[in-house]
C-alpha positions in Angstrom: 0.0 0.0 0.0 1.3 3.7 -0.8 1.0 6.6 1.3 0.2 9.6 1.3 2.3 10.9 4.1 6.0 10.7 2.6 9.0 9.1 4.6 12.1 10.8 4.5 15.5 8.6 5.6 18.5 9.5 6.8 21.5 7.6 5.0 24.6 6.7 7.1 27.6 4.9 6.7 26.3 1.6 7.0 23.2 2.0 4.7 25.1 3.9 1.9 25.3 0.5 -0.5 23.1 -0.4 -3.3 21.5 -3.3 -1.5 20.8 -1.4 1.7 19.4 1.8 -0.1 17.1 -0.8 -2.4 15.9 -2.2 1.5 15.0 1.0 2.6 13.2 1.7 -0.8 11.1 -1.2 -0.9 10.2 -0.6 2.7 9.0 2.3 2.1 11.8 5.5 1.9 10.3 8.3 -0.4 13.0 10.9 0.0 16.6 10.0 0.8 18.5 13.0 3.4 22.1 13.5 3.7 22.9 14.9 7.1 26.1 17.9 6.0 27.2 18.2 9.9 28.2 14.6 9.3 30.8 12.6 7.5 32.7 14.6 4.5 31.7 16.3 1.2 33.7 13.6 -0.9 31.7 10.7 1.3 28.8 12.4 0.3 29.5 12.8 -3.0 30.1 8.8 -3.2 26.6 8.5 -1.7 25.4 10.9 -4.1 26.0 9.1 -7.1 25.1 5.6 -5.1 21.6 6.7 -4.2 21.5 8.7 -7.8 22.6 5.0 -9.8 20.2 2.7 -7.1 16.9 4.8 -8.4 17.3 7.8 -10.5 13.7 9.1 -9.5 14.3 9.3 -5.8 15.2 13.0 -4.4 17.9 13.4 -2.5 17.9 15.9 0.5 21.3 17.7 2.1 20.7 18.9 5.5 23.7 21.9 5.9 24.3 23.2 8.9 23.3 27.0 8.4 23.7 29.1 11.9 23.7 25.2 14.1 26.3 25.1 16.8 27.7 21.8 17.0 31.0 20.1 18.7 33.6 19.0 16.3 35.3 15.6 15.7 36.6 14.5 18.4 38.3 10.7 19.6 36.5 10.3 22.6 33.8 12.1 24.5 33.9 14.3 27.6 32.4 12.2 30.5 31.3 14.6 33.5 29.3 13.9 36.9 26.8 16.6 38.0 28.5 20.1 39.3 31.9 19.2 37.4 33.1 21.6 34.7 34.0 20.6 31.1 35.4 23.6 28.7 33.9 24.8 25.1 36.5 26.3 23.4 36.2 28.1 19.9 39.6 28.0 18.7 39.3 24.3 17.4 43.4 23.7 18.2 43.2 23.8 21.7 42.9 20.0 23.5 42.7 19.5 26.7 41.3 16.4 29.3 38.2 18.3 29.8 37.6 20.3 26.7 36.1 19.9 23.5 35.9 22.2 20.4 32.9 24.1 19.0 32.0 25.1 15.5 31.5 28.7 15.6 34.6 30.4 16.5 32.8 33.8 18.0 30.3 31.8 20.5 32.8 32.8 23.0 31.8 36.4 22.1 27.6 35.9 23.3 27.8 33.8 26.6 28.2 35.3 29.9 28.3 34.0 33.3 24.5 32.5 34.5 23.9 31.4 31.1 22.5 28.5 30.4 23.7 26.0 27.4 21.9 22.8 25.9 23.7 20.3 24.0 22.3 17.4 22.4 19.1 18.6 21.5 18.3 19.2 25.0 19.4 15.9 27.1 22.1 17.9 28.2 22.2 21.3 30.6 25.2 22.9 31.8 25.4 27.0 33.0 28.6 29.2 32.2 30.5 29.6 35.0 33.2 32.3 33.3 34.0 32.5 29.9 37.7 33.3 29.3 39.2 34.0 26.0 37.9 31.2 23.3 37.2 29.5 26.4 34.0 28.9 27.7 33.7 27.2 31.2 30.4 25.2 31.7 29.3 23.4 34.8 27.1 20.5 34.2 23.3 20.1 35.7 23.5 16.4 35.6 25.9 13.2 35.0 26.5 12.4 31.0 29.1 12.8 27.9 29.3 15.1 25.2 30.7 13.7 22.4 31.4 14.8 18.4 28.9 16.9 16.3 26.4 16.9 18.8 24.3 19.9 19.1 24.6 23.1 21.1 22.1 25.1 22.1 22.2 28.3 23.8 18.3 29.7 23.6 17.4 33.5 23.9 20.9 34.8 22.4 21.3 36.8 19.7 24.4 35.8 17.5 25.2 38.2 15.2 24.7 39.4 11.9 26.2 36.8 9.5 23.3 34.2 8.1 25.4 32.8 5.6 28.7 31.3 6.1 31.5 30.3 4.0 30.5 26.9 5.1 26.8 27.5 4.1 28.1 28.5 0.8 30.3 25.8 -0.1 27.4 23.1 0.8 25.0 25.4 -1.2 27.7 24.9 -4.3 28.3 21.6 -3.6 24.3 20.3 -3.7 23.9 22.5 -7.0 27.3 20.7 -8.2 26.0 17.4 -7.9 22.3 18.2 -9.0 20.5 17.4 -5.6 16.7 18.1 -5.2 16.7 19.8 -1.6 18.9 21.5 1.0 17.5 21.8 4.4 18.7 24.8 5.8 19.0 25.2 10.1 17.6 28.1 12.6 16.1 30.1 9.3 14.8 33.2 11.4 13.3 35.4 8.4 12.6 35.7 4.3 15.9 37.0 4.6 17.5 34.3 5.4 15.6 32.4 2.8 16.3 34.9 0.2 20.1 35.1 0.8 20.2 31.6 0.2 18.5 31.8 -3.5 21.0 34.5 -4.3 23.7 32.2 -3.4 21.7 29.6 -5.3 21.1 31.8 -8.4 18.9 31.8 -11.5 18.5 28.1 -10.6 15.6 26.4 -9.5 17.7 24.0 -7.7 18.0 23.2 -5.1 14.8 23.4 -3.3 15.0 25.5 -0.1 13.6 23.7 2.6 13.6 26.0 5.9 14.2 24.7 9.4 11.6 26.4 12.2 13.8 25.9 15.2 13.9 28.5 17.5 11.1 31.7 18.8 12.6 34.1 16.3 11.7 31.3 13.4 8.4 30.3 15.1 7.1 34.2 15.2 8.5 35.0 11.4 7.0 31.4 10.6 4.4 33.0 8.0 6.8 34.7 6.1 9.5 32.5 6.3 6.9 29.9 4.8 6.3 32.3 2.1 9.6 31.9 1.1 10.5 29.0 1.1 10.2 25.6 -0.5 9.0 23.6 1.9 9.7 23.3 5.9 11.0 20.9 8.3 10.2 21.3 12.5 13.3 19.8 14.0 11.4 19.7 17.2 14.8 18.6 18.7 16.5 22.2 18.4 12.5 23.5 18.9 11.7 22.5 22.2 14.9 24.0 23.7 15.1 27.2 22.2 11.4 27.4 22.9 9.3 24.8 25.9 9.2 21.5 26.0 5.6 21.5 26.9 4.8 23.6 23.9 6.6 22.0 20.7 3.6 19.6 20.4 1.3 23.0 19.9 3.7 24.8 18.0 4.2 21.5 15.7 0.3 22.1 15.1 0.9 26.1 14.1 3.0 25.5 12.1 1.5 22.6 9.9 -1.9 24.7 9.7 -0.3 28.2 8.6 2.0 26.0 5.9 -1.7 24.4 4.6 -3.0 27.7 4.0 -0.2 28.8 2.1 -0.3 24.8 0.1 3.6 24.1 1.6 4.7 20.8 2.6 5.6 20.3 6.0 8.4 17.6 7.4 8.2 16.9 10.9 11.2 15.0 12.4 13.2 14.3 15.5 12.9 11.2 17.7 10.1 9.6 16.2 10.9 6.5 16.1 13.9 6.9 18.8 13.6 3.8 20.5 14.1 1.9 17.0 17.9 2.8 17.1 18.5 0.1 19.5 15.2 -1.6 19.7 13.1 -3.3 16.7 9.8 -2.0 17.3 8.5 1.4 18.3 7.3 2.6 21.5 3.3 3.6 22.2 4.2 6.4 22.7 6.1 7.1 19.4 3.3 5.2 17.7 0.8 7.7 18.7 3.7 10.9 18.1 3.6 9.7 14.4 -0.4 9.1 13.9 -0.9 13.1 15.5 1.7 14.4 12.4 0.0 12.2 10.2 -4.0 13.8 11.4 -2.0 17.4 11.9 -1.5 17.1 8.0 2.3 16.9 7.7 3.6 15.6 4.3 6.5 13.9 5.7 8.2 12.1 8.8 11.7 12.0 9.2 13.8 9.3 10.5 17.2 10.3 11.4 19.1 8.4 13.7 17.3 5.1 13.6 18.3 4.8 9.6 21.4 6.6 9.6 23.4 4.6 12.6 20.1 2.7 14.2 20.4 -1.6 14.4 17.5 -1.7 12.7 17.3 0.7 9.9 14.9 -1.2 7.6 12.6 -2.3 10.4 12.0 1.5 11.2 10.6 2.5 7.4 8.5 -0.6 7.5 7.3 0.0 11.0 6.3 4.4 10.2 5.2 2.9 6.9 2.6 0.9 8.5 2.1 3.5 11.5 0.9 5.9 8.9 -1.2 3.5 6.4 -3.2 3.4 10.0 -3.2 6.4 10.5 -4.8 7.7 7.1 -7.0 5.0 6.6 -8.8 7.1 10.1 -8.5 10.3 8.5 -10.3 8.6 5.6 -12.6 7.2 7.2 -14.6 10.4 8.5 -14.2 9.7 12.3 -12.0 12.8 12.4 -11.7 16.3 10.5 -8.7 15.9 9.1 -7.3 18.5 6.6 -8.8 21.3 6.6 -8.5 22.6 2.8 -6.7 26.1 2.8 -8.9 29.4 1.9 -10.1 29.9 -1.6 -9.0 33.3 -2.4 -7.7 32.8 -6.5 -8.8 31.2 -9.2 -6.7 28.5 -9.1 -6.9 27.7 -5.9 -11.0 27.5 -6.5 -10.1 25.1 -9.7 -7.8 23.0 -7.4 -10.4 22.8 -4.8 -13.1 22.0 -8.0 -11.2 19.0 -8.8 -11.3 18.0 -5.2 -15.0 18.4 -4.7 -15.0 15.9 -8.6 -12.3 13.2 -6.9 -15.0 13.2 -4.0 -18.2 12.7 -5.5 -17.2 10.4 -9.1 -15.5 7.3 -8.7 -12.0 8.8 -9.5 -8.9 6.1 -8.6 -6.0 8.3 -9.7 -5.9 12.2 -10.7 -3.2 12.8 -13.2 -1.8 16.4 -13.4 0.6 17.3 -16.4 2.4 20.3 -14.7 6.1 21.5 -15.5 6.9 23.6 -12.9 4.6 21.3 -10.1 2.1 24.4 -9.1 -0.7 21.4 -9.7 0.9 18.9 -7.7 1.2 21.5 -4.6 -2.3 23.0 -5.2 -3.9 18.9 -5.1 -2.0 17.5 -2.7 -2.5 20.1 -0.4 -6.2 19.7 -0.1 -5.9 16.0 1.1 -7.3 14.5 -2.1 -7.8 10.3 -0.7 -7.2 9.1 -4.4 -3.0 9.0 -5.8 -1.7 11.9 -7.8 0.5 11.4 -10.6 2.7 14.7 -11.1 4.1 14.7 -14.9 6.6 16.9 -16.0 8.8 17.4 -19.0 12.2 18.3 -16.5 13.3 15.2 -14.6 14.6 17.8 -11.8 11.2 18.9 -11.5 9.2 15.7 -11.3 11.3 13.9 -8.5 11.2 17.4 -6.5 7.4 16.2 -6.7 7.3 13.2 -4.6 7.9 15.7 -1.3 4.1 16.4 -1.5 1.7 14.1 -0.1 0.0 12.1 -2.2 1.7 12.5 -5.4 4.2 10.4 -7.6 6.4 12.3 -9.6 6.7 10.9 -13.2 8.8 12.5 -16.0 8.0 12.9 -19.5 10.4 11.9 -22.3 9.0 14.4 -24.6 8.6 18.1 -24.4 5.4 20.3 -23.3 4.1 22.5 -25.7 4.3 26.3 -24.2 1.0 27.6 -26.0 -1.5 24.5 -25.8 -2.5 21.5 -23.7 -1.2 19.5 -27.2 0.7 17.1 -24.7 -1.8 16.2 -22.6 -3.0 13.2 -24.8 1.2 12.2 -25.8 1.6 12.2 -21.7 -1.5 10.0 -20.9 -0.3 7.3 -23.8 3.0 7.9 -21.9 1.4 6.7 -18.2 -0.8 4.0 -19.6 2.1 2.5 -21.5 4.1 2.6 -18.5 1.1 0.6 -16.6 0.9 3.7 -14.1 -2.6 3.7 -15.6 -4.5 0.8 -16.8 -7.5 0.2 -18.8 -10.2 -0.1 -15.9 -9.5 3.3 -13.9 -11.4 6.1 -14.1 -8.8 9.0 -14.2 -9.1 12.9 -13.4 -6.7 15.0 -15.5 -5.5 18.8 -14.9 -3.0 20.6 -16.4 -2.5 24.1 -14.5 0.1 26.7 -15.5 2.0 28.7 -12.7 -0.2 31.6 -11.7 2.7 33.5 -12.5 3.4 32.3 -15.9 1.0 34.1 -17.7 -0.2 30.5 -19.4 -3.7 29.9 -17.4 -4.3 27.0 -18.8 -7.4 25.3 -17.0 -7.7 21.6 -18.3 -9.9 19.0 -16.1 -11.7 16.1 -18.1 -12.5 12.7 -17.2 -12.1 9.5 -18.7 -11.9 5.5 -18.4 -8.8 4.8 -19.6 -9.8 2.1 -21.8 -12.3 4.0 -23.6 -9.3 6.6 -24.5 -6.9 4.1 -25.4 -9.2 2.2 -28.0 -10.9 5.9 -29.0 -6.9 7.1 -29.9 -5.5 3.4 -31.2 -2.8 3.4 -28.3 -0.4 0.5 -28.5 1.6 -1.0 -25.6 
């Protein structure tokens, strides 16, 4: 069974081979993610072109860090008891029994004594004691270990101007070098931010920007920064320290309903599965965290850890797969609200709801919307249409950037789109059924919907059994 909820996997080390990546594919992975804090840019690259030769039709997204703190490499971790001091220091040369590096080297310059610091998207608390030089002296609210590239957190202060960084910008480079579908981009706090990003990006449409809501400045800009952008993740790790614990469930909720109104997919990740990293099944508890982002309307769950270093990386696709199949078959069955379509305010949004109102009252089993730049495929899928939409477009780029909306398989056309006409529409629907994406007994909705930008309105819905157009047109297989 196919969802319409899409999972997103975290590739690691011991998953980056063709047979693993086929596992986690037939269990279920939609969208593949690349975590840039992690390993380096020529492992990636190698993983690149793995994923990229296992199936050319699955995106590929690159988390980079943006303005995230974390600890650098390091050979073993600091161990500390309650009330004993471990050093940050920012000058990444320094080594000490007690001390481990940081990644931004003016953190020093925003902590003062009383402060409070997370690390490890939370578990951790410690308080600066003094701060002296690069060096940052922390005493520790509880027994643990910090070890390398694990978060650090320090809500509430402000630091600095820069929003880009020559770190930002070599990732940025490096995803449009090797032709990758998304970056995910960390503590976006304004369409600023966004923006700065597509002018490093420039003229091209790729990568996709998906922005990272992960602290109060982001979660107050959240309308705007939506606007911007792509698509959004809520890393509820970073979240619910920079904001309350107690609230992330709430603001996970916010944040999914403003995105619907402005027809933007939504990825919720962070500990979903948790348990699955050492365990192989899920806690009740992570069962029901999944099924509420499912009924909130997210298009995607994220699995991080439990794919990219979990024992059981397969078992955890299979297991959210299943989780969510559940969990739509309620939404579907009327026992809840569900999605709540967004506001009809322009014409195409009324034709997109149109086709909804069709798919809900005719026996419709698949909805097939020939749309190059994917304005179709967002409008559809973001009014929680039950029946699968197939996305077609003429630019393969394009069509696998597709399969982040709920709902919707992105297909691409060998031919070209005609510019003036809906010509192609019959070429693209001999296309489908000679793939078998289509077959002779369904009864298939089809759109074609130019950007309401483009100047090219064209407003195309029909219906037809598909074996009444293949005999009516002489298709042969």
């Amino acid at each position: 069974m196919t969802t319409r909820t899409r999972i997103v996997a975290t590739i690691g080390p011991q998953n980056a081979n063709a047979d693993s990546l086929k596992e986690l594919l037939e269990a279920g992975m939609n969208i593949a993610r690349l975590n840039g804090s992690h390993n380096t840019l020529k492992w990636h690259e190698e993983t690149i072109k793995q994923i990229q030769e296992t199936s050319a039709n699955t995106p590929i997204l690159l988390d980079i860090p943006g303005r995230k703190i974390r600890t650098v490499l390091t050979d073993k971790p600091l161990i500390f008891k309650r009330d004993g001091l471990i050093i940050l220091t920012t000058d990444v040369k320094r080594t000490g029994s007690n001390m481990i590096a940081v990644s931004f080297d003016k953190l020093h310059e925003f902590l003062n004594p009383g402060q409070v610091v997370f690390a490890d998207d939370g578990t951790l608390r410690f308080e600066v004691e003094k701060v002296s030089g690069p060096e940052i002296t922390l005493r520790a609210s509880m027994d643990g270990q910090l070890g390398s590239r694990k978060g650090i957190n320090v809500p509430g202060v402000d630091l600095g101007p820069v929003l880009v960084s020559e770190k930002d910008r070599t990732m940025i480079n490096f995803a449009k070098e090797n032709k990758l579908d998304f970056i995910g981009l960390s503590f976006v706090e304004s369409a600023k931010h966004v923006q700065l990003i597509r002018d490093v990006i420039g003229p091209s449409d790729y990568p996709k920007i998906i922005s990272k809501i992960e602290n109060q400045i982001g979660y107050v800009n959240m309308q705007e920064i939506i606007e911007a952008s792509d698509a959004i993740m809520i890393d509820r790790g970073d979240l619910s320290v920079e904001t309350d614990l107690e609230t992330v469930a709430l603001r996970q909720k916010m944040i999914i309903q403003t995105a619907q109104k402005l027809s933007k997919p939504v990825i919720v990740a962070t500990e979903m599965l948790n348990s699955m990293i050492v365990n192989s099944f899920p806690s009740k508890a992570e069962v029901s965290d999944v099924t509420n982002a499912v009924i909130d309307g997210c298009a995607a769950t994220m699995l991080s850890g439990e794919t990219a270093v979990g024992s059981f990386p397969v078992e955890s696709v299979r297991a959210m797969r299943k989780i969510i199949e559940n969990a739509e078959l309620f939404v579907s069955s009327g026992l809840i609200a569900g999605l709540k379509p967004p506001d009809v305010k322009k014409p195409e949004d009324a034709t997109a709801k149109a086709i909804a109102l069709i798919c809900e009252s005719a026996a419709i089993d698949k909805v097939v919307a020939v749309t190059r730049s994917g304005f179709a495929a967002r409008a559809l899928s973001s009014l929680a249409i039950k029946c699968p939409i197939i996305a077609v477009s003429d630019v393969l780029a394009n069509s696998k950037s597709f399969n982040i909306y709920a709902g919707v398989t992105g297909v691409v056309f060998p031919g070209e789109f005609s510019t003036t006409s809906v010509s192609h529409v019959s070429a693209v629907l001999k296309y489908l059924w000679q793939q078998n994406l289509i077959t002779d007994d369904e009864q298939i909705l089809v759109t074609a919907l130019a950007y309401p930008t483009s100047g090219k309105r064209m407003n195309l819905i029909e219906t037809h059994l598909v074996g009444d157009l293949a005999r009516s047109l002489a298709w042969k297989a």
